[in-house]
N, CA, C and O atoms as a CHARMM CRD file, in Angstrom:
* protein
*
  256
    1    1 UNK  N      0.85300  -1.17700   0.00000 PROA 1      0.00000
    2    1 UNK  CA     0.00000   0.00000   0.00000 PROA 1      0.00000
    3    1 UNK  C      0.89500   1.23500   0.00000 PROA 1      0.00000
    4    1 UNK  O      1.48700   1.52800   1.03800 PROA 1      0.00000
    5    2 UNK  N      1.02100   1.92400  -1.02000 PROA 2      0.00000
    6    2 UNK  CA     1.03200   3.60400  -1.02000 PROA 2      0.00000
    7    2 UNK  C      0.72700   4.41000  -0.32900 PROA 2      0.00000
    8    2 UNK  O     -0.45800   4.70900  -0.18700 PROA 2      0.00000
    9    3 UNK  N      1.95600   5.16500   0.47700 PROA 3      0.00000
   10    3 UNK  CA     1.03100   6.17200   1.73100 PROA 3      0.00000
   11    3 UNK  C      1.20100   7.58800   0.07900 PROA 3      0.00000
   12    3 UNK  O      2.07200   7.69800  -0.78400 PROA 3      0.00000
   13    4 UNK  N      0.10400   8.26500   0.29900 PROA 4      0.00000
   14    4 UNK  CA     0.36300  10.15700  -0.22600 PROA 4      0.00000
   15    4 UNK  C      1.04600  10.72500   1.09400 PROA 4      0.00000
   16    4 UNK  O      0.77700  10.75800   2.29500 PROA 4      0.00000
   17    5 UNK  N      2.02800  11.13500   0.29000 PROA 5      0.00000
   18    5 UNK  CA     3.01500  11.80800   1.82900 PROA 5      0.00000
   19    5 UNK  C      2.03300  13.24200   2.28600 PROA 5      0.00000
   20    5 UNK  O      2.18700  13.90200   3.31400 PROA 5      0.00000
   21    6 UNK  N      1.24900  13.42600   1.45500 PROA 6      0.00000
   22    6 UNK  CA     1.02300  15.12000   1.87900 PROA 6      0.00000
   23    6 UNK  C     -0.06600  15.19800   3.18100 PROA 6      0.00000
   24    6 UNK  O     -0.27400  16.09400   3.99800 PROA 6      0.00000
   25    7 UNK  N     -0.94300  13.23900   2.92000 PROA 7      0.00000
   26    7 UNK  CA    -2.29800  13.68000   3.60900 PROA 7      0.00000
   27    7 UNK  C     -2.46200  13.68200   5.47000 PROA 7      0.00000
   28    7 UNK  O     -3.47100  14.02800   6.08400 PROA 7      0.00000
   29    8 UNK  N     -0.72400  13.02900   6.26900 PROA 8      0.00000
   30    8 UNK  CA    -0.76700  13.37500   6.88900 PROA 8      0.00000
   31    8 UNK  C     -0.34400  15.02900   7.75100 PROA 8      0.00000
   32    8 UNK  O     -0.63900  15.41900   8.88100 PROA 8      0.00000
   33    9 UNK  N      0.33900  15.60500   6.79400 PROA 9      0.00000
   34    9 UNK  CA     0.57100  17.18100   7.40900 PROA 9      0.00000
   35    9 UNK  C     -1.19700  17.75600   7.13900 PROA 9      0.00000
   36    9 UNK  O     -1.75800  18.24400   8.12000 PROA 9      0.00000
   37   10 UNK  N     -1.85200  17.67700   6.02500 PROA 10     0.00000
   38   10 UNK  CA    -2.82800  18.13200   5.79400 PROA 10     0.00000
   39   10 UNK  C     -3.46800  17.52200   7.07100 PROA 10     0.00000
   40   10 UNK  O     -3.76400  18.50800   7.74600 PROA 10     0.00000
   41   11 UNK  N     -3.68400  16.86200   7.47300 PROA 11     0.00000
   42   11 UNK  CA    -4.48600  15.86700   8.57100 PROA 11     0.00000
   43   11 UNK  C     -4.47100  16.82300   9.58800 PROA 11     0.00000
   44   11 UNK  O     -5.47100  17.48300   9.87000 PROA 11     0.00000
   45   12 UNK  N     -3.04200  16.97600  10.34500 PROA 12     0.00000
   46   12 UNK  CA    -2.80400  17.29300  11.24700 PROA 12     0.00000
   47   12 UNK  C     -3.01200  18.77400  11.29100 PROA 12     0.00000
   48   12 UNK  O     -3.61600  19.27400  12.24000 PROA 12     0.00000
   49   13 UNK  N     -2.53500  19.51200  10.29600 PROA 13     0.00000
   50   13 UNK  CA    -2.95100  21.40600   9.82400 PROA 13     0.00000
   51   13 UNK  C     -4.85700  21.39100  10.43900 PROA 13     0.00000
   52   13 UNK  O     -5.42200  22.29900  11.04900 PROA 13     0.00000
   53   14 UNK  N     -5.18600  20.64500  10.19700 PROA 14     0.00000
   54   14 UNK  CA    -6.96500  20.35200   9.82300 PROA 14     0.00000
   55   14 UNK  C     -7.44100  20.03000  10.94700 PROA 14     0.00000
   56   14 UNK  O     -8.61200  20.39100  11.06700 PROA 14     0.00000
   57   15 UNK  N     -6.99600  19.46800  11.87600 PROA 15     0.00000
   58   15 UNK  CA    -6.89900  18.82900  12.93700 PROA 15     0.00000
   59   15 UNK  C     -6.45000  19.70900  14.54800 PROA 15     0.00000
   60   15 UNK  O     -6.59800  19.46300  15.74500 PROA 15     0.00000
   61   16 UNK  N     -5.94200  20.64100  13.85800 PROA 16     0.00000
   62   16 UNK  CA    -5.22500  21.95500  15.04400 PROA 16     0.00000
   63   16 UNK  C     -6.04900  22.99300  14.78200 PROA 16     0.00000
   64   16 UNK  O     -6.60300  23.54800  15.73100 PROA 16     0.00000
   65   17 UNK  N     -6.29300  23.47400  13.33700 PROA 17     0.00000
   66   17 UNK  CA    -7.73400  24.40800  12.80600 PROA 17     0.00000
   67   17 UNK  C     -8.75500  23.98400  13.60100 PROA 17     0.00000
   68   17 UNK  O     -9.28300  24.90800  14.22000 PROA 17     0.00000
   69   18 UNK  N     -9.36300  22.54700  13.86300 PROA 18     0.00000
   70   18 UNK  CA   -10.67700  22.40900  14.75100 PROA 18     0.00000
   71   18 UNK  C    -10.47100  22.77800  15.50200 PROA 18     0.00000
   72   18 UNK  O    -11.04600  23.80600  15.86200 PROA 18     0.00000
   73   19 UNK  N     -9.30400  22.06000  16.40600 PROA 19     0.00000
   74   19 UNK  CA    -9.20400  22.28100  17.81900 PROA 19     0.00000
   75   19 UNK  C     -9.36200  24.00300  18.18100 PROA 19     0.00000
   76   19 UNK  O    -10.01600  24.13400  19.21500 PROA 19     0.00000
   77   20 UNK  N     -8.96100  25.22900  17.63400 PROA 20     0.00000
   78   20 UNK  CA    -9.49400  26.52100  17.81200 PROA 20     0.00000
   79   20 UNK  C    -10.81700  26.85700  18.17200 PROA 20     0.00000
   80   20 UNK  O    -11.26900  27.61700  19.02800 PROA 20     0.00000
   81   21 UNK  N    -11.40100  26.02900  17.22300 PROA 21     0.00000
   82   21 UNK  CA   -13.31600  26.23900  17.29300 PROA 21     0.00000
   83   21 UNK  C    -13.76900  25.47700  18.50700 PROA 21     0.00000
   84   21 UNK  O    -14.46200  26.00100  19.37900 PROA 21     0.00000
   85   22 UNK  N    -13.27800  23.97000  18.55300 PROA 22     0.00000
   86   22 UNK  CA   -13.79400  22.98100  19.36800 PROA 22     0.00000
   87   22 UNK  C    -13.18600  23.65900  21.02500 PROA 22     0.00000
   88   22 UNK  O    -13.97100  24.18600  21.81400 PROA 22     0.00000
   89   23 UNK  N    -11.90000  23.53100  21.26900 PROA 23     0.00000
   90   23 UNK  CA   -11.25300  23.52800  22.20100 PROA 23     0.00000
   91   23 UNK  C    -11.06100  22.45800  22.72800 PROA 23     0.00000
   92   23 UNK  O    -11.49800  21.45600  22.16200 PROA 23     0.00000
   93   24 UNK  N    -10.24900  22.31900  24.15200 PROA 24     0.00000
   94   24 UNK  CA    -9.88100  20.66700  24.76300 PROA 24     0.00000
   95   24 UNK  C    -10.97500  20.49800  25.48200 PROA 24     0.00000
   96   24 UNK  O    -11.62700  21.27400  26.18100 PROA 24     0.00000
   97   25 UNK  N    -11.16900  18.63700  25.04400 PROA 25     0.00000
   98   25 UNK  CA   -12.00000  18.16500  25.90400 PROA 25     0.00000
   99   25 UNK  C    -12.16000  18.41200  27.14600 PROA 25     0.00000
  100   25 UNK  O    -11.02500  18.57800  27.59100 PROA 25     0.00000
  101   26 UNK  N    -13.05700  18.55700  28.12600 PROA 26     0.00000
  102   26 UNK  CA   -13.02800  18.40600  29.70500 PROA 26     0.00000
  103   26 UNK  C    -12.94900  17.04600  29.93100 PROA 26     0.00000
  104   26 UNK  O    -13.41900  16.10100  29.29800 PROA 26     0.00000
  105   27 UNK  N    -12.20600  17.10200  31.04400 PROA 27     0.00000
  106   27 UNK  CA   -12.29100  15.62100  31.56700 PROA 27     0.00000
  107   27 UNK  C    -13.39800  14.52100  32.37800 PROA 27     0.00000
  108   27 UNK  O    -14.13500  14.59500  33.36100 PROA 27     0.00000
  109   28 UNK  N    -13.15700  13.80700  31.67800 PROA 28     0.00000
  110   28 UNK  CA   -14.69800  13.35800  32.70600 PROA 28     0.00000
  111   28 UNK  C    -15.33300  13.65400  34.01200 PROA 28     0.00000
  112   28 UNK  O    -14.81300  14.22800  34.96900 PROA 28     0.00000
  113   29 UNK  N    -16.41000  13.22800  33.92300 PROA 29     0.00000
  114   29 UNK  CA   -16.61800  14.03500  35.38800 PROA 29     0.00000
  115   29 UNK  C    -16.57700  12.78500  36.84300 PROA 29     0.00000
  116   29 UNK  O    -16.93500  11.65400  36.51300 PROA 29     0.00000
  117   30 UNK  N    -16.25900  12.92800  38.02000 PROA 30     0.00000
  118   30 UNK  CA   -15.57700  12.34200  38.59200 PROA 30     0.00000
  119   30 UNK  C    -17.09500  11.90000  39.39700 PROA 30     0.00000
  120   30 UNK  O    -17.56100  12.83500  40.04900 PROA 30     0.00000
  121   31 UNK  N    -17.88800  10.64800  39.43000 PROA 31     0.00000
  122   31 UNK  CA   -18.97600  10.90300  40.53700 PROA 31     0.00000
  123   31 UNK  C    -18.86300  10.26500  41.50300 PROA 31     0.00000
  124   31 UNK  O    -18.10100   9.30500  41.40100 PROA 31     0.00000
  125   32 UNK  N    -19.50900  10.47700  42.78100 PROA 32     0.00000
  126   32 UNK  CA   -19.42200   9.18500  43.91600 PROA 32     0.00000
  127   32 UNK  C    -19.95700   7.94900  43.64800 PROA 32     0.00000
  128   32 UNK  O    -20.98800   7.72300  43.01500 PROA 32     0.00000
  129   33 UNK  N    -19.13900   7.08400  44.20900 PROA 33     0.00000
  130   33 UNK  CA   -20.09200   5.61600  44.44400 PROA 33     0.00000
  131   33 UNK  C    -21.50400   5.82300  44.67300 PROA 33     0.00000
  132   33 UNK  O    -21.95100   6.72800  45.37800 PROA 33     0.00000
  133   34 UNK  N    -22.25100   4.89300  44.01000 PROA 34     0.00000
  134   34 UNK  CA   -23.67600   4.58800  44.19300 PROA 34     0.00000
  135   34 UNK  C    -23.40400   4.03000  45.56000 PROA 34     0.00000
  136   34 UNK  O    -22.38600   3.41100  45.86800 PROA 34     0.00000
  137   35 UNK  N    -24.47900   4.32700  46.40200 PROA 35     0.00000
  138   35 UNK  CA   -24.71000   4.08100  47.62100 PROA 35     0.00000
  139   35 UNK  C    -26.08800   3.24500  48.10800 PROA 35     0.00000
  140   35 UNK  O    -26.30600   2.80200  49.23600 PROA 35     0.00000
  141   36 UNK  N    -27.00400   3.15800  46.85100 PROA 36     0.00000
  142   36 UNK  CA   -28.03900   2.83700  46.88100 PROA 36     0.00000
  143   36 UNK  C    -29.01200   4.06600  46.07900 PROA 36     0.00000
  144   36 UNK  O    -28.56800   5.04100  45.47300 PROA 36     0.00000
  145   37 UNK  N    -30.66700   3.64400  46.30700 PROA 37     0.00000
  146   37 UNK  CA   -31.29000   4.62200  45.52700 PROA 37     0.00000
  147   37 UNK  C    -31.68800   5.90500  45.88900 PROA 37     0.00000
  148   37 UNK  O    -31.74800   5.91100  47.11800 PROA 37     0.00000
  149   38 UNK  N    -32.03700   7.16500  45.37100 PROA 38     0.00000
  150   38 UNK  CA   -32.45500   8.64800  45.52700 PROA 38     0.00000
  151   38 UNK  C    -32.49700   8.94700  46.63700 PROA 38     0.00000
  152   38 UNK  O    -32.35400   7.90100  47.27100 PROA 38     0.00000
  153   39 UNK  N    -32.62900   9.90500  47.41500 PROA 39     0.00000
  154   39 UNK  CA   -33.09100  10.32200  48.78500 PROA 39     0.00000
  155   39 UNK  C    -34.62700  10.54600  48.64300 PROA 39     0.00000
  156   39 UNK  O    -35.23900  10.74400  49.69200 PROA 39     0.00000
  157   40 UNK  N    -35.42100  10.53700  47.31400 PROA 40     0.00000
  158   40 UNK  CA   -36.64300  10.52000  47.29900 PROA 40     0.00000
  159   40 UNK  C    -36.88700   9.28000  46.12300 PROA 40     0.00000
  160   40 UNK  O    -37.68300   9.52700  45.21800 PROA 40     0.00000
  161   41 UNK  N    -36.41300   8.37100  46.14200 PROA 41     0.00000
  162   41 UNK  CA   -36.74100   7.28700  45.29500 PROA 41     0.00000
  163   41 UNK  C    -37.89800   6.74700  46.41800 PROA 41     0.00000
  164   41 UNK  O    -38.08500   7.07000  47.59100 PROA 41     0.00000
  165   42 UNK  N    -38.55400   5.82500  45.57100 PROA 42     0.00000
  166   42 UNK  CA   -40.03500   4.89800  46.41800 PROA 42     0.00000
  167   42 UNK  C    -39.44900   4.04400  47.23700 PROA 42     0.00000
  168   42 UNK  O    -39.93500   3.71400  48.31900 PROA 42     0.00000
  169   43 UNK  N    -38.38500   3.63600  46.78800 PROA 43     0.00000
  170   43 UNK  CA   -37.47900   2.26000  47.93500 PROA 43     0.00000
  171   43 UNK  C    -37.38200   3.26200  49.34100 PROA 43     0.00000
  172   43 UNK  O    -38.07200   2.96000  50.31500 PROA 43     0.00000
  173   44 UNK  N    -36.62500   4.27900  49.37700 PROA 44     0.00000
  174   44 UNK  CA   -36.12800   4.96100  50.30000 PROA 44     0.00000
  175   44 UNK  C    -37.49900   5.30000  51.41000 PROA 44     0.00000
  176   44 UNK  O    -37.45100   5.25600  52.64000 PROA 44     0.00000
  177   45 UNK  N    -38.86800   5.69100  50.42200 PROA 45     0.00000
  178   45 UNK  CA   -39.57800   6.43500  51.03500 PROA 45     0.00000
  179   45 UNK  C    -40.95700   5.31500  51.74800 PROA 45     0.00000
  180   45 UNK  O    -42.02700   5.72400  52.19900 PROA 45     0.00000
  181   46 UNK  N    -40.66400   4.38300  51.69100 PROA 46     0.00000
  182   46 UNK  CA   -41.90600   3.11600  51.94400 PROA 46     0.00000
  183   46 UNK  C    -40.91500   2.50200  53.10700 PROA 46     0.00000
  184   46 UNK  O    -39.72400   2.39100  52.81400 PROA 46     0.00000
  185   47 UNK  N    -41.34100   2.11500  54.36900 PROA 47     0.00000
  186   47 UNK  CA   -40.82900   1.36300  55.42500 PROA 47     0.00000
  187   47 UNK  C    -40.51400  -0.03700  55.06500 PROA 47     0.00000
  188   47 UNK  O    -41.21800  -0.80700  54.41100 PROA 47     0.00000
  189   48 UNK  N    -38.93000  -0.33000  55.77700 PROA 48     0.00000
  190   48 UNK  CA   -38.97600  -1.70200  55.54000 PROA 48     0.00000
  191   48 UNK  C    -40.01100  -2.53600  55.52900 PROA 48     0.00000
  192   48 UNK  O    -40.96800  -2.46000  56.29900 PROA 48     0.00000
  193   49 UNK  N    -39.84900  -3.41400  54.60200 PROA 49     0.00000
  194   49 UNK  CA   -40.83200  -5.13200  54.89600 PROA 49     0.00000
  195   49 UNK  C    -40.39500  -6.05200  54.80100 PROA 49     0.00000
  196   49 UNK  O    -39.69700  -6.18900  53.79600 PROA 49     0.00000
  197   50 UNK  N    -40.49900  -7.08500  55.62500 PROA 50     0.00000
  198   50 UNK  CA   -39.56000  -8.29200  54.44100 PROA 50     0.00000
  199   50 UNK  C    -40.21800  -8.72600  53.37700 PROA 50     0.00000
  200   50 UNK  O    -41.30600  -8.48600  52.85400 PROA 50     0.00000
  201   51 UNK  N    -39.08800  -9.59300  53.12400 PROA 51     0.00000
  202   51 UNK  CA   -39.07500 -10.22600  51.46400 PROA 51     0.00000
  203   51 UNK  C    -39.69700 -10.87100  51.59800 PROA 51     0.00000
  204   51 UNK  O    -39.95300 -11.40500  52.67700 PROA 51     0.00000
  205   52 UNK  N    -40.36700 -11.16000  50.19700 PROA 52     0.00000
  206   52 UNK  CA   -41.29600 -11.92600  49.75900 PROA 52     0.00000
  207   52 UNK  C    -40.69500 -13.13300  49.48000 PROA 52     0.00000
  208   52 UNK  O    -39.47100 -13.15300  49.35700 PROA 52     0.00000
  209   53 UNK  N    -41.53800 -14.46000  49.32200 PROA 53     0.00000
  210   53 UNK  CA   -40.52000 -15.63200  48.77000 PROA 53     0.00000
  211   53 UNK  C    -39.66700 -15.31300  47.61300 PROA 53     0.00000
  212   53 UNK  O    -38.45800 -15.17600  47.80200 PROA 53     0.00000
  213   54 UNK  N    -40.23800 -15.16000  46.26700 PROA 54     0.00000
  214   54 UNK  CA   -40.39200 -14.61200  45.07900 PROA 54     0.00000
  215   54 UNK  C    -38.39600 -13.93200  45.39500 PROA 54     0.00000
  216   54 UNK  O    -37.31600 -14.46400  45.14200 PROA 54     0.00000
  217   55 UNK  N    -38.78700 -12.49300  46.07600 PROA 55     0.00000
  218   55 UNK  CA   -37.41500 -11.92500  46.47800 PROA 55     0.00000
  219   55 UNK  C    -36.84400 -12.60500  47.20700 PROA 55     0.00000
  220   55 UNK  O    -35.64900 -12.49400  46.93400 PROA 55     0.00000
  221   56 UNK  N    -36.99200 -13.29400  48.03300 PROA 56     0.00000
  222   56 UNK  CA   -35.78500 -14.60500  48.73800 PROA 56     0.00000
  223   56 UNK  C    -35.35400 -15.10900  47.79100 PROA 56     0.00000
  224   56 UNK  O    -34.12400 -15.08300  47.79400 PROA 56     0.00000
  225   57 UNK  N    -35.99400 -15.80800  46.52500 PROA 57     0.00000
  226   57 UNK  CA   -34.91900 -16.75100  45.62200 PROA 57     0.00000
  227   57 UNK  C    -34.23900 -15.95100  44.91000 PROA 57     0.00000
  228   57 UNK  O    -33.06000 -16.26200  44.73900 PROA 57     0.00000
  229   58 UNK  N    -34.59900 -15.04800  44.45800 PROA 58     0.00000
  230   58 UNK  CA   -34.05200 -13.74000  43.48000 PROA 58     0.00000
  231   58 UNK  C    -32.73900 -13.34500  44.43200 PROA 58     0.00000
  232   58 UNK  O    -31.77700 -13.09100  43.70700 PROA 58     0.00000
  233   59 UNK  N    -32.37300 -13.20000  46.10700 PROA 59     0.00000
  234   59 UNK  CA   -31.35800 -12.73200  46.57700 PROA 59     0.00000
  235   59 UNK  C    -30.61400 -14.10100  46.64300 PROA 59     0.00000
  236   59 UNK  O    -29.41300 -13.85000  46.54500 PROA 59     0.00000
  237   60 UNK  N    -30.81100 -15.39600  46.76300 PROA 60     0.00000
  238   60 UNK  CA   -30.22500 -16.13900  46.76600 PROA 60     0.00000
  239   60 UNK  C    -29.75600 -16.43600  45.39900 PROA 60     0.00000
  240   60 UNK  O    -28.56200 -16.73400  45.40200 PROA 60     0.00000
  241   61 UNK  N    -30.29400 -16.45200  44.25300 PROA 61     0.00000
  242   61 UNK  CA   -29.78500 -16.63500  42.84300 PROA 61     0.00000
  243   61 UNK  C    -28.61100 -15.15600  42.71100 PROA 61     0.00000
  244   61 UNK  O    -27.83000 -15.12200  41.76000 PROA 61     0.00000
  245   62 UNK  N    -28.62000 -14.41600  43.39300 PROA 62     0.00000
  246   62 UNK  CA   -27.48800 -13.01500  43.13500 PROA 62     0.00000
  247   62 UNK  C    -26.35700 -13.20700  43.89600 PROA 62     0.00000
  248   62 UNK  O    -25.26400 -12.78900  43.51700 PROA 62     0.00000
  249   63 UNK  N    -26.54400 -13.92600  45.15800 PROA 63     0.00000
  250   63 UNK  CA   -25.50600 -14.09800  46.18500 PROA 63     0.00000
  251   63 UNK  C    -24.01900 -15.33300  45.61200 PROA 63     0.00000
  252   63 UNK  O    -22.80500 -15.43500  45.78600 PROA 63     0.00000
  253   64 UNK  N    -25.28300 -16.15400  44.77600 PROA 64     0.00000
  254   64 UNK  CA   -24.63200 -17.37400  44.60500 PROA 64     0.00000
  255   64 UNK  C    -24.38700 -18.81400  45.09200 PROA 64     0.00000
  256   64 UNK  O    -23.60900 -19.54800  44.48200 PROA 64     0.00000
């Protein structure tokens, strides 16, 4: 395969031109661990109950 010598300077010329308009990425944004759900999610806001059978096998099939 044949490189064209010109199309990487053109690349890179083209490539530094965006970056003017665009600017540098920000870096991701950093969040806390999930801790569980909302401070106003429905889990949070309904009093414990226990589990249902149904959810007993469902925590035992997750545990392992």
């Amino acid at each position: 395969m044949t490189r064209i010598p010109f199309l990487r300077p053109a690349y890179d010329a083209l490539s530094a031109y965006g970056w003017l308009f665009i600017g540098p990425v920000p870096p991701p944004e950093r969040r806390p661990p999930l801790t569980g759900p909302a401070p106003l999610h429905p889990e949070r806001l309904c009093p414990q109950r226990p589990l249902t059978a149904a959810e007993h096998a469902l925590a035992r099939q997750l545990r392992g």
